[in-house]
C-alpha positions in Angstrom: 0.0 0.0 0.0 1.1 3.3 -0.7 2.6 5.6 2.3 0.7 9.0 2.5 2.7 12.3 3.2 1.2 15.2 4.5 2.0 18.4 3.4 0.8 21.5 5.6 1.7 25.3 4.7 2.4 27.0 7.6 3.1 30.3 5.6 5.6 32.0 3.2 8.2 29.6 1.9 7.3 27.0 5.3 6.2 23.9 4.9 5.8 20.4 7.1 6.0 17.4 5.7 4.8 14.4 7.8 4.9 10.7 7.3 4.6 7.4 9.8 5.4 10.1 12.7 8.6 11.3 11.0 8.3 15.1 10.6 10.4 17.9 8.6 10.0 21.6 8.2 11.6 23.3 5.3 12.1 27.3 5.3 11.1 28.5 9.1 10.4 32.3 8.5 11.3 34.5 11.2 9.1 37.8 12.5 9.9 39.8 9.5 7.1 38.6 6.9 3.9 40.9 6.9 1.4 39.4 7.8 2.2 36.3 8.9 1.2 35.4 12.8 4.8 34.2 14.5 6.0 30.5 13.6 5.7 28.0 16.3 6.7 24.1 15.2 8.0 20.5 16.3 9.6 18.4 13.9 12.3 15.7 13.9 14.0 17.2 11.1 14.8 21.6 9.9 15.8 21.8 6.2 16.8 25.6 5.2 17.1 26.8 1.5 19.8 29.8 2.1 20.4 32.0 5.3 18.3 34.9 4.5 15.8 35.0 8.1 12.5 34.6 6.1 13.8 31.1 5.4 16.3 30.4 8.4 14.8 30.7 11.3 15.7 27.6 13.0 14.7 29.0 16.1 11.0 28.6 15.6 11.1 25.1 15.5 11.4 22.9 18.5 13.5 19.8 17.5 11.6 16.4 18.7 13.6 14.0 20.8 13.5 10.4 19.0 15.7 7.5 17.7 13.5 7.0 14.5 14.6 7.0 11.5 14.2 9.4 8.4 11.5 8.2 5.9 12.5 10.7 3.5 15.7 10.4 1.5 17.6 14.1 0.6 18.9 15.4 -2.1 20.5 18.7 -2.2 20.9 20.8 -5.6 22.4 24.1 -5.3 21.5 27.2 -7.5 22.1 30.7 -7.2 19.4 32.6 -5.5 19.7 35.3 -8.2 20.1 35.6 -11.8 24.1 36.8 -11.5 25.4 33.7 -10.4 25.1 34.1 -6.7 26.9 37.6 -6.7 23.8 39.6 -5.8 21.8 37.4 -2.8 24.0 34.1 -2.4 23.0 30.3 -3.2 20.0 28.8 -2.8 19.5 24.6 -1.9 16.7 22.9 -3.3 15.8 20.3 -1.0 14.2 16.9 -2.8 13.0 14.5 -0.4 12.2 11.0 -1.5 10.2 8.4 0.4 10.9 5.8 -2.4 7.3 6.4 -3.6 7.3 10.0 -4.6 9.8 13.0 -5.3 8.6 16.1 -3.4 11.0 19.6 -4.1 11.1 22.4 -2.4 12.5 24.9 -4.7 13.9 27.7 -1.8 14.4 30.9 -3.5 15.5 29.9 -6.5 16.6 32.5 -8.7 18.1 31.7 -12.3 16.9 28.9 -15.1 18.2 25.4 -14.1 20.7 24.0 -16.1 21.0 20.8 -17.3 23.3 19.6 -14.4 20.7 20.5 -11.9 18.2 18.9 -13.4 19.7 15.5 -14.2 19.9 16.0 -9.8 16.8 17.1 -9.4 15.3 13.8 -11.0 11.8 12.8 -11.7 9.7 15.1 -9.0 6.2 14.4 -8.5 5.2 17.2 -6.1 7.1 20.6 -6.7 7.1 23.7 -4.2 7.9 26.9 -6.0 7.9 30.6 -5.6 5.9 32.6 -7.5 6.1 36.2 -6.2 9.0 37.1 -8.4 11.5 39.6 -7.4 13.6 38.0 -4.8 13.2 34.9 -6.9 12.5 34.0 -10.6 9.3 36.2 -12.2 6.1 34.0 -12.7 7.0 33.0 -16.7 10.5 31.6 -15.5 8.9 29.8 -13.0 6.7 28.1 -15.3 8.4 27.5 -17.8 10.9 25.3 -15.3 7.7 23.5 -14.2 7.1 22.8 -18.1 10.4 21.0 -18.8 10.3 18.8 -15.2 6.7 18.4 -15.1 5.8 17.5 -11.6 2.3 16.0 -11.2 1.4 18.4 -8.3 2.8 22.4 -8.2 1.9 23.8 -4.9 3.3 28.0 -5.1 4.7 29.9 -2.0 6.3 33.0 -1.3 3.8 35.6 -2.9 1.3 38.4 -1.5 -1.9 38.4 -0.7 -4.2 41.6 0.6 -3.5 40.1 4.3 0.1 38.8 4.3 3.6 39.1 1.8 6.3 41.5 1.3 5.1 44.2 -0.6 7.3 44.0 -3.3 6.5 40.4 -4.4 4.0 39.9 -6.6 0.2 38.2 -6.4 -0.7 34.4 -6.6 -2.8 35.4 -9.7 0.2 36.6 -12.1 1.4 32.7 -11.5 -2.0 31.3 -12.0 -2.6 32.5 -15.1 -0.2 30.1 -16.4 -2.1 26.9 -15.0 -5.3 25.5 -16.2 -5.6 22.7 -13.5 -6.0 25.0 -10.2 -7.4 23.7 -7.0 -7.9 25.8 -4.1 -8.3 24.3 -0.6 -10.1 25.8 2.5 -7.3 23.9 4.4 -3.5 24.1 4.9 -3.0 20.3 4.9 -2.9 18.2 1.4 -2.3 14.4 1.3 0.4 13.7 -0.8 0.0 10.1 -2.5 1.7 8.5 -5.6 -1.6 8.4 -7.1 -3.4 11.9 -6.7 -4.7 13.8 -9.4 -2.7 16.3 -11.0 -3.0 19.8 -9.8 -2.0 23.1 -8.9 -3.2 23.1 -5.2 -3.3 26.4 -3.4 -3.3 26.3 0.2 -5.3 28.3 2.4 -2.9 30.1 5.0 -4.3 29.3 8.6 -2.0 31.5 10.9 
């Protein structure tokens, strides 16, 4: 039978991902994000795309005392976090984690096409985490026009601004939607990941 992961936005670039107990937390964001109430988290595992605090924040999340063991294979490709080689804002480390079922990325603040290096790394993905705000990261068109060559079965955007939370300068979830003809909003933070799920583009509701 297929093992389920569950995914749950916990806002901005955050993320948990959950399976038979095991937890992880990708990108902690610290007090500095608009909007956003302050992050408060357990997990066995903290996984951080670059040192910037929005997406470093280690400090928010209360490491879990236990012997078990990692469900989740990773895989670390590193890109630049702007389009001049890592001059302007640093590296960026996209995090694939692999349960031997599915490939779920989370794609930090990636900031520059992939080359053909990083993908061979990257792999088949089946779920893909991606900013779509632009500014601090690739513009809405780059972004989808990565997700058009790799082809995930399940795009779930981050890192954008909405009337109640977001850093000004980063654009709307609606510039990235545009782009995708197989949206599905949720009422919910959570989705079940499964090998098997319907392809999408799920937005998550933010429940801070």
């Amino acid at each position: 039978m297929s093992k389920t992961v569950t995914l749950t936005w916990l806002g901005h670039s955050c993320f948990k991902l959950e399976q038979d107990g095991y937890s992880v937390v990708l990108d902690p964001y610290d007090g500095n994000v608009p909007g956003y109430a302050p992050l408060h988290a357990e997990a066995n595992q903290v996984l951080c795309s670059h040192t910037h605090g929005d997406h470093n924040y280690k400090e928010a999340v209360t490491l879990k005392e236990t012997e078990q063991k990692s469900p989740f294979q990773v895989t670390k490709v590193a890109c630049p976090h702007d389009n001049a080689g890592g001059t302007e804002r640093g590296m960026n480390l996209i995090h694939v984690l692999d349960n031997g079922e599915m490939r779920i990325a989370h794609f930090g603040d990636i900031g520059c096409p992939l080359n053909e290096e990083q993908k061979k790394a990257l792999g088949h993905l089946d779920v893909a985490l991606v900013p779509v705000g632009g500014h601090f990261t690739m513009e809405p068109d780059g972004i989808e026009a990565m997700l058009e060559e790799l082809k995930p079965r399940v795009v779930v955007p981050m890192h954008y601004r909405t009337e109640a939370f977001g850093y000004p300068v980063i654009g709307t979830l609606d510039a990235f939607l545009k782009y995708r003809t197989d949206v599905a909003s949720y009422e919910t933070n959570t989705l079940p990941l499964t090998p098997d799920m319907p392809a999408q583009t799920a937005v998550l509701a933010y429940q801070g």
